[in-house]
C-alpha positions in Angstrom: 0.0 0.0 0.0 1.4 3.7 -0.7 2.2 5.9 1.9 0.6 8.9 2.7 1.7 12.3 3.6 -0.3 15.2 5.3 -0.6 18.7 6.0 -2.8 21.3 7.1 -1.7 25.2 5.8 -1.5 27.6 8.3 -1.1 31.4 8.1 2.2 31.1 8.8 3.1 29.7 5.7 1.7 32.0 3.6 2.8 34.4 1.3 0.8 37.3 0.0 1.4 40.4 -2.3 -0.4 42.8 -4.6 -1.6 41.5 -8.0 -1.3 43.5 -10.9 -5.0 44.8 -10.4 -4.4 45.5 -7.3 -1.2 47.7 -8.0 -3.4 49.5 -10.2 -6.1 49.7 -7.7 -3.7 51.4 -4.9 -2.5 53.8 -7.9 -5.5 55.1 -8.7 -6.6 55.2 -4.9 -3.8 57.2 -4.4 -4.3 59.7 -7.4 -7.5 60.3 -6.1 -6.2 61.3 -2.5 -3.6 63.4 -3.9 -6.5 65.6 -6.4 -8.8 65.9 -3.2 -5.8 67.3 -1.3 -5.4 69.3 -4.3 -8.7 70.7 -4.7 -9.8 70.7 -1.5 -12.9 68.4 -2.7 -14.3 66.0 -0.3 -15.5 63.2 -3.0 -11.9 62.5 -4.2 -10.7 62.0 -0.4 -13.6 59.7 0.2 -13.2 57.6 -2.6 -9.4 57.2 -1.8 -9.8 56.2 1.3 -12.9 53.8 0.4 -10.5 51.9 -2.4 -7.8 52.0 -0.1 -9.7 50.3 3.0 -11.3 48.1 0.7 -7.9 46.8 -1.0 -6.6 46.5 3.3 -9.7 44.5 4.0 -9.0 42.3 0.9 -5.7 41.4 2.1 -7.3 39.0 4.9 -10.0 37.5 3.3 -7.4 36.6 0.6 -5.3 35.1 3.2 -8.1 33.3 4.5 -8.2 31.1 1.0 -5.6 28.9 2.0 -5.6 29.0 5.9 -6.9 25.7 7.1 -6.5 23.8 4.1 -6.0 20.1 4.6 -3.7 18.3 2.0 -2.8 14.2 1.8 -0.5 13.0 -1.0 1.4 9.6 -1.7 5.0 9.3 -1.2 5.1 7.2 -4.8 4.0 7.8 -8.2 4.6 5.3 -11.0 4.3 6.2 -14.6 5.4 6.5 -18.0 8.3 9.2 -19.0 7.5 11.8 -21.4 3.7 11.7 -20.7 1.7 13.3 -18.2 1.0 11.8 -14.9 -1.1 13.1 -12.4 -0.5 13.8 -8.7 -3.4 12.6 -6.6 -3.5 15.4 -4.1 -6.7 15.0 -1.0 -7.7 18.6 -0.4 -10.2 19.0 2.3 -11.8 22.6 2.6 -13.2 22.8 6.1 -16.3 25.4 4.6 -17.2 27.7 1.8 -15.7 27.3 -1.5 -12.3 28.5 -2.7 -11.1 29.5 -6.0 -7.7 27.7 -6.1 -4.4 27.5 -8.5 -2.1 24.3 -8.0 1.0 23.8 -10.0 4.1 21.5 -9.3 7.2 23.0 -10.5 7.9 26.3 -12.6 7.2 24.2 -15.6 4.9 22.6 -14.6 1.2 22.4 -16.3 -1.4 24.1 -13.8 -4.8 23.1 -12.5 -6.9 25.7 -11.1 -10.8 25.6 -10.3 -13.7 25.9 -7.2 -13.1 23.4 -4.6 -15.8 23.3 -2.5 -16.7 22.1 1.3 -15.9 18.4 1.7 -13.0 16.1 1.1 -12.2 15.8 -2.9 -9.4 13.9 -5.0 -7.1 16.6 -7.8 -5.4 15.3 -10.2 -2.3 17.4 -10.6 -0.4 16.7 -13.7 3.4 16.5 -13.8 5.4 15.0 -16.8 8.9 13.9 -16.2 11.3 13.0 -20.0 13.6 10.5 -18.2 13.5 7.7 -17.2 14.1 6.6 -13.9 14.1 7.5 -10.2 13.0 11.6 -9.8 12.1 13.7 -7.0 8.9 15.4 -7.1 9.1 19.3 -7.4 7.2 21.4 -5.5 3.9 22.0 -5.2 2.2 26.0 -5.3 -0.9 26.6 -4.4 -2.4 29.9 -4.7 -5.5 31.8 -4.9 -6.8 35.8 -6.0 -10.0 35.4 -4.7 -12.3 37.0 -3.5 -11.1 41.0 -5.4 -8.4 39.7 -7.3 -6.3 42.5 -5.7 -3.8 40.1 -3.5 -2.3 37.1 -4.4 -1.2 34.7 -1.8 0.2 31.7 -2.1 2.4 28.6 -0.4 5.0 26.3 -1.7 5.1 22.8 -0.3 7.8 20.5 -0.4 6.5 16.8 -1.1 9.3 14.8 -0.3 8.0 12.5 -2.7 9.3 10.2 -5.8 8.4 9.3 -9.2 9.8 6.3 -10.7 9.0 6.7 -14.8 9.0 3.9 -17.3 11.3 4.0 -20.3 8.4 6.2 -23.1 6.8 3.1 -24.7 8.1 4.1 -28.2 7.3 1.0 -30.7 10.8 -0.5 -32.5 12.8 -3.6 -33.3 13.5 -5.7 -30.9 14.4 -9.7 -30.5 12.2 -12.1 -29.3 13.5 -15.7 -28.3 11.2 -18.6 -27.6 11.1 -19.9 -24.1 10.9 -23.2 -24.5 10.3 -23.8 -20.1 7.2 -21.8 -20.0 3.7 -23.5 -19.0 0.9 -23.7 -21.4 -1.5 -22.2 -18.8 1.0 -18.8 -18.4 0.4 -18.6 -21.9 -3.3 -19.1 -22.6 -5.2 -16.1 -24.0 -8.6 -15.2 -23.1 -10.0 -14.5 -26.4 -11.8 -17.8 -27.1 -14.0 -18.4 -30.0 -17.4 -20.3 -29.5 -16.7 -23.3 -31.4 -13.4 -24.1 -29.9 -14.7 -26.5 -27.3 -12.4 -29.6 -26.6 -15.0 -32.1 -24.2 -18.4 -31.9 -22.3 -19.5 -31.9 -18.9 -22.9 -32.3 -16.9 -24.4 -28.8 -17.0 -24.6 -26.8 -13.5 -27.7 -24.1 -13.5 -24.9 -21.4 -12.3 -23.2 -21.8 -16.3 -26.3 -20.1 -17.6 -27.8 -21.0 -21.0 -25.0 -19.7 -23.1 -22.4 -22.6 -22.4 -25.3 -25.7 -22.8 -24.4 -27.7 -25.3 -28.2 -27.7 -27.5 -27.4 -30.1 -30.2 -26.6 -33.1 -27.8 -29.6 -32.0 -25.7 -31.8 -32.0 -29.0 -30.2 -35.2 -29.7 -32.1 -36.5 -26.4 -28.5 -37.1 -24.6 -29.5 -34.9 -21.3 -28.3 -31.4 -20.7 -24.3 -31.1 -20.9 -22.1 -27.7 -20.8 -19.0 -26.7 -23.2 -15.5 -26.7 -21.6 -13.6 -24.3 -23.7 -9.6 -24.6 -24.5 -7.5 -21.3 -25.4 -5.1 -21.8 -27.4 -1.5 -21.2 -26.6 1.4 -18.9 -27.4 4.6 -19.6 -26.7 6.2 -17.5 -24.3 9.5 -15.2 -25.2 12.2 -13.7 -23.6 12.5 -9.9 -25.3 16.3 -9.0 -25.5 17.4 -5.5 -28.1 18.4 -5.7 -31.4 22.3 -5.8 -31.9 23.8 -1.8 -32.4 20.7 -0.7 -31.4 21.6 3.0 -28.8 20.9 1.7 -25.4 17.9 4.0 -24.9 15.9 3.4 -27.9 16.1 -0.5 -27.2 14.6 0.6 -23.9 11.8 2.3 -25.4 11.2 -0.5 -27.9 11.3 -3.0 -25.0 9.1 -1.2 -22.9 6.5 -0.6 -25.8 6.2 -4.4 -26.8 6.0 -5.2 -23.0 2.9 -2.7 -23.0 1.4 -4.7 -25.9 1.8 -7.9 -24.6 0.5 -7.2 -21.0 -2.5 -6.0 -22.6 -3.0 -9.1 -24.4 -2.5 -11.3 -21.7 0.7 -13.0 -23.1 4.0 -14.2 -21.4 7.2 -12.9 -21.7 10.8 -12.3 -19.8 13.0 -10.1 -20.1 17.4 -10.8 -20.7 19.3 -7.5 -21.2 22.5 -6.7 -19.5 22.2 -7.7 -15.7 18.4 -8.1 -16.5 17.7 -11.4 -16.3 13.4 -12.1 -15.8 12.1 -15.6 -16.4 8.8 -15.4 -18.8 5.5 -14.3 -16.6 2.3 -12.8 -16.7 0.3 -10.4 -14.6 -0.1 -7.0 -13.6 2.9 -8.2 -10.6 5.1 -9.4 -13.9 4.5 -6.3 -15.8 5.4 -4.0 -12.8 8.9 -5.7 -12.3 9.8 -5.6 -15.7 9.5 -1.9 -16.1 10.7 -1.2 -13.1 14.2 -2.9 -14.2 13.7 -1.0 -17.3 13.4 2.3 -15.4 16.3 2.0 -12.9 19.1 0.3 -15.6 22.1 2.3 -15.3 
């Protein structure tokens, strides 16, 4: 199971300063003060100072956006390199709703929206073009709301790691039959309705679909189809001679994608990689991770 980190966002971590309205705002609040000094007029003085309290009152309930934020994030993410893969951040907002910007890294691509009251699951996306071990940047969360005159925001420090997959980029590779590998490993599930090797007594739980009608029609009592996959032989998926070390990875990892999906059984034998056939989501996992952390 992955770990779990937490934290609640206090006003101590919080950063605020004027936003580019509200540098504008305090301008023109303070063009106004200086013409009703000026001119001795009253309604230029009043308006200064109503923009100007109004821009110090924004200041808290900007700060208030973040405070009391809860956050929970895993300490692991596995994925593939060079796409995007999404942080699962646990934001609970204790009331209200809240207009909120999050964004791991400068580069990073940014999620904003209304998180309301409640407990809810954002998917912040991240894209690594390694592969291999990396740490996570970190993450910004900010907010403009309610006057868009302040921004404030915090910058959190994950302490968490991606592990990326070679990118699953299609190529030529080698692939040598296993000759040790089990027919069931290598059965596929794609089984055709006619490919029925024997017959046994029907049980009501099969359902109609597996009776076998023409040897019930025939008057021979009711019997159900036993089905027989056929098999693939299982291979051992090794890079093509010359080909740059990298680009076999890709190639490798791409045809391990493929077969996974299909259900088939394969190994791997590369270097100091050496992974009897298998199948399985289990399987698939160890391969790529060797893949990922090769030196």
């Amino acid at each position: 199971m992955t770990q779990q980190q937490n934290l609640r966002i206090s006003l101590r971590r919080v950063f605020i300063l004027p936003s580019a309205l509200g540098w504008l705002w305090a301008a023109v609040g303070g063009l106004l003060y200086v013409m009703g000094v000026n001119t001795s007029s009253n309604v230029p003085l009043i308006l200064g100072f109503l923009m100007l309290a109004l821009q110090l009152l924004a200041i808290f309930l900007t700060a208030q956006t973040l405070h009391g934020l809860q956050l929970q994030w895993p300490t692991q993410l596995e994925g593939w390199a060079a796409e995007q893969l999404p942080l699962m951040l646990q934001l609970a907002v204790p009331k209200g709703s809240r207009y909120l910007g999050l964004q791991l890294g400068p580069s990073g691509q940014r999620w904003e929206g209304i998180c309301r009251a409640g407990v809810q699951q954002i998917p912040v996306p991240w894209q690594g073009e390694s592969r291999g071990l990396h740490k996570l940047p970190r993450l910004r969360i900010d907010s403009q709301a309610p006057l868009g005159l302040w921004v404030c925001w915090v910058r959190i420090q994950l302490n968490s790691e991606a592990l990326l997959y070679p990118a699953p980029i299609a190529g030529a590779i080698n692939e040598i039959p296993w000759p040790q590998a089990s027919g069931k490993q290598q059965a596929k599930p794609n089984i055709e309705p006619h490919d029925f090797h024997s017959l046994q007594p029907h049980r009501p739980e099969e359902g109609p679909q597996r009776l076998a009608w023409k040897q019930l029609a025939r008057g021979h009592g009711e019997f159900s189809k036993r089905f027989e996959a056929p098999t693939a032989q299982a291979v051992l998926l090794t890079p093509q001679m010359g080909m740059a070390k990298e680009q076999a990875l890709n190639a490798i990892a791409a045809r391990i994608k493929q077969l996974a999906a299909n259900g088939e059984c394969y190994g791997l034998q590369l270097l100091q990689i050496n992974i009897k056939p298998g199948s399985g989501s289990n399987h698939r996992r160890e391969c790529l991770r060797s893949l990922a952390l090769l030196p």
